[in-house]
N, C-alpha and C positions, 0 to 999 in steps of 0.2 A: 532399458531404463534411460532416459532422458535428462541430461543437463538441463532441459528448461522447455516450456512447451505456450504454445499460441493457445493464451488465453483469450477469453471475454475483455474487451479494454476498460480498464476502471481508470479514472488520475487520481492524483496524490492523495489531494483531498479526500475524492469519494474512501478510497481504500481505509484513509486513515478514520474516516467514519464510521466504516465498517467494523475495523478494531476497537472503536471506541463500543460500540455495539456491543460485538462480543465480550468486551469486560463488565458492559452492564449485564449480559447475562449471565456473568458469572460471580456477579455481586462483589465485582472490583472496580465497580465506578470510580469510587472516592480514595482507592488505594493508592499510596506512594511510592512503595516498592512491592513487587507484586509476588510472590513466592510460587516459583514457577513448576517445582516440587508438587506443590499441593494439588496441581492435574490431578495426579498418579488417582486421587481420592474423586474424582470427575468420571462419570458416567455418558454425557450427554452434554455437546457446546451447539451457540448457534452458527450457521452456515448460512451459505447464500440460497440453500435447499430448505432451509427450517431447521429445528432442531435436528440433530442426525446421534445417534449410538456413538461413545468415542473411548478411546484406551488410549495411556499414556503409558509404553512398557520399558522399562530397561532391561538390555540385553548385555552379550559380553560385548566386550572390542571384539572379539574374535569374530562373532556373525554380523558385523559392521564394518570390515577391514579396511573401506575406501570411506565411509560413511561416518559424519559424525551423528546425523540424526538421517529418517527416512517417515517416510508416508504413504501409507496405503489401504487399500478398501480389500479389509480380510473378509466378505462375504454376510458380514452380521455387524460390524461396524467400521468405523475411520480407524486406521490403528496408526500410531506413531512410535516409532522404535529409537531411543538412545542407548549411546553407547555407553556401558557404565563408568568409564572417564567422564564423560559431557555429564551425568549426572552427578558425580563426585563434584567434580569441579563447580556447577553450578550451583550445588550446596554452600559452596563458599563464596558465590556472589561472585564468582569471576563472569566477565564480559561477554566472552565467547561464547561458552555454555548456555548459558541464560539467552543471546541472542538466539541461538540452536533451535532453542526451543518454542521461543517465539515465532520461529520462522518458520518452522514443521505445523503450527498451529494455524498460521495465517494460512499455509495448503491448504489443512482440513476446514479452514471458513471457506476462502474465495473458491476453493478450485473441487467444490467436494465433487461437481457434477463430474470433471476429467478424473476425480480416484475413483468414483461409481464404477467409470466406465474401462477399469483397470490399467491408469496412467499410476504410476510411481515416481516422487517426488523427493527427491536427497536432499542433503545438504553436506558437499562435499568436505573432505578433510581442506583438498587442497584449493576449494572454491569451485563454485559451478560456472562451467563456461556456458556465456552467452551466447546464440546466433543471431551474428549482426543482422539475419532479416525479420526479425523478430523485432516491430517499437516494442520500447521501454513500457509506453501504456497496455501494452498487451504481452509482457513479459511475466510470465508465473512466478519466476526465478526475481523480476524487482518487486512484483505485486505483493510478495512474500516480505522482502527487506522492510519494504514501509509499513506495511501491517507489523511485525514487530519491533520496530521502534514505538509506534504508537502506541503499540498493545503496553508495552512497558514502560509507557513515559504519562505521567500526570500533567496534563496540560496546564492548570492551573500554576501546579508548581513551576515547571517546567518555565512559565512565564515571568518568575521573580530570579532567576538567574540569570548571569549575566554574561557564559562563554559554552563553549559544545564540552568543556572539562569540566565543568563543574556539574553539566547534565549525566556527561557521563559515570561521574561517583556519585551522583545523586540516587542513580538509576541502576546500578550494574550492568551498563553498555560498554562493548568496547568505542573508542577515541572515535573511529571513523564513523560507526551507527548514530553517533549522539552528534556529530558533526554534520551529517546530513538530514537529521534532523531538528537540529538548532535553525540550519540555513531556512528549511523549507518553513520553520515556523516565522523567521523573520519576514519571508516570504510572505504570508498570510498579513502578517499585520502592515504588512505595505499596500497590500494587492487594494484593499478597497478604496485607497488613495489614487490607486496609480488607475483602477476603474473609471474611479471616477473623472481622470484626467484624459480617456479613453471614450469615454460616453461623449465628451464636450466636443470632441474632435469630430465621433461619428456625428453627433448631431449640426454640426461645423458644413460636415462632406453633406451631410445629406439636403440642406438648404441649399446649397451649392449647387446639386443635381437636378433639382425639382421637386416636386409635391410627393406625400408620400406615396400616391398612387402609379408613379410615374419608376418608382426604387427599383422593382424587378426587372425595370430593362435598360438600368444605368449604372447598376452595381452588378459588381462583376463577383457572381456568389460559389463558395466550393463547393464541390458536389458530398465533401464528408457532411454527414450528419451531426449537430450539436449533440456533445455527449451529456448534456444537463435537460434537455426536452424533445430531443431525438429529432428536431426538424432542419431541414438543409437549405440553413437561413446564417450562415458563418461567410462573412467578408472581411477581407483585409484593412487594418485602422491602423497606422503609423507602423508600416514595415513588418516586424513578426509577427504582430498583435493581431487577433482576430473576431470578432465580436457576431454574437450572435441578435439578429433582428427581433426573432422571435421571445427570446429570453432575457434580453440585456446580458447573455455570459461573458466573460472576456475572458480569454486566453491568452498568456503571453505567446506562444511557439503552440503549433495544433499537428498530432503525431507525427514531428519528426525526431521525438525524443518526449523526454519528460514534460506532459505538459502541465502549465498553469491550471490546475482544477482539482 
């Protein structure tokens, strides 16, 4: 069983799309605290597979000894096991639990094709160690983190507060989950500014170099593919920054960490 596993790359954004997704499938669009309990009565979420078969079981601590919650493909469907602490506790709206459970959930959306294919998925007592060769955009283990912040955060609301603590009682997160996602949200309502300060430079560079038939042999392009229209049309625009030709995307940082997207 694996601390964490090389996924498919999604960024921030997409993921957090993704979670948004799934709560419209689960007729928690418009919810503000989300009762995460109420699984247990859930049959069937959406996945990056389509709908797939789903259980939400509580067990003792005793068949979880390292584990607060886990994820796996029992044969007939996605099953997700807590620990009956994590479920107590989550009954009461504490932080931890309820983050648990969002994160065993985000598995079974993003990652169902790796449990199909009998990958097992924890969420440790004492935290899942990372492998540093692992990007962040292709980490199971963060792809997870941000799928449950989203998954349990009302973005509307979320937008008339005004600190990561007041997100966090808002929300039943704990301090740290509601803290990096406050930042990432602040993030978003910057980005299409700072895009657009982005776009003026490349179009700045690109007069500079010549016509635009003349780009493909005066721009120096990476070989990664844009993760927003798949074409290998991503150059450098004011140092981290990287823009795609093809799509207008901008990225702040392009997988050497978390990126802008």
């Amino acid at each position: 069983m694996s601390d964490d596993y090389n996924v498919d790359g999604l960024g921030s954004t997409q993921v957090r799309g993704l979670a948004k997704r799934a709560r419209s499938y689960l007729n928690l669009s418009d919810a503000d605290f989300v009762d995460l309990i109420a699984l247990e009565a859930v049959d069937q979420i959406w996945t990056m597979l389509g709908p797939k078969p789903f259980r939400l079981e509580t067990v003792s601590d005793a068949e979880l000894p390292d584990d607060s919650g886990l994820t796996t493909f029992d044969g007939v469907r996605i099953l997700t096991r807590i620990r009956r602490s994590i479920r107590h506790d989550a009954l009461l709206g504490h932080g931890y639990p309820r983050f648990t459970i969002a994160h065993e959930l985000g598995h079974a959306t993003l990652h169902a094709r790796h449990l199909l294919q009998g990958a097992s998925m924890p969420r440790r007592q004492q935290g899942n160690a990372r492998l540093s060769w692992i990007p962040n955009f292709q980490s199971a283990e963060r792809q997870a983190m941000t799928f449950a912040a989203a998954f349990l955060i009302n973005d509307e609301t979320a937008r008339s507060l005004s600190s990561a603590d007041e997100v966090a009682i808002r929300f039943g997160l704990s301090l740290e989950a509601a803290r990096i996602y406050y930042e990432q949200m602040l993030e978003e309502i910057e980005r299409p500014l700072s895009a657009e300060r982005v776009r003026r430079m490349a179009d700045e560079f690109k007069a500079i170099v010549g016509p635009t038939n003349s780009d493909s042999r005066t721009i120096s392009f990476l070989n990664d593919p844009c993760l927003s229209c798949g074409q290998k049309e991503l150059f450098p625009v004011n140092g981290s920054r990287y823009m795609c030709r093809a799509c207008d995307r901008v990225y702040d940082r392009y997988q050497d960490g978390d990126q802008a997207g």
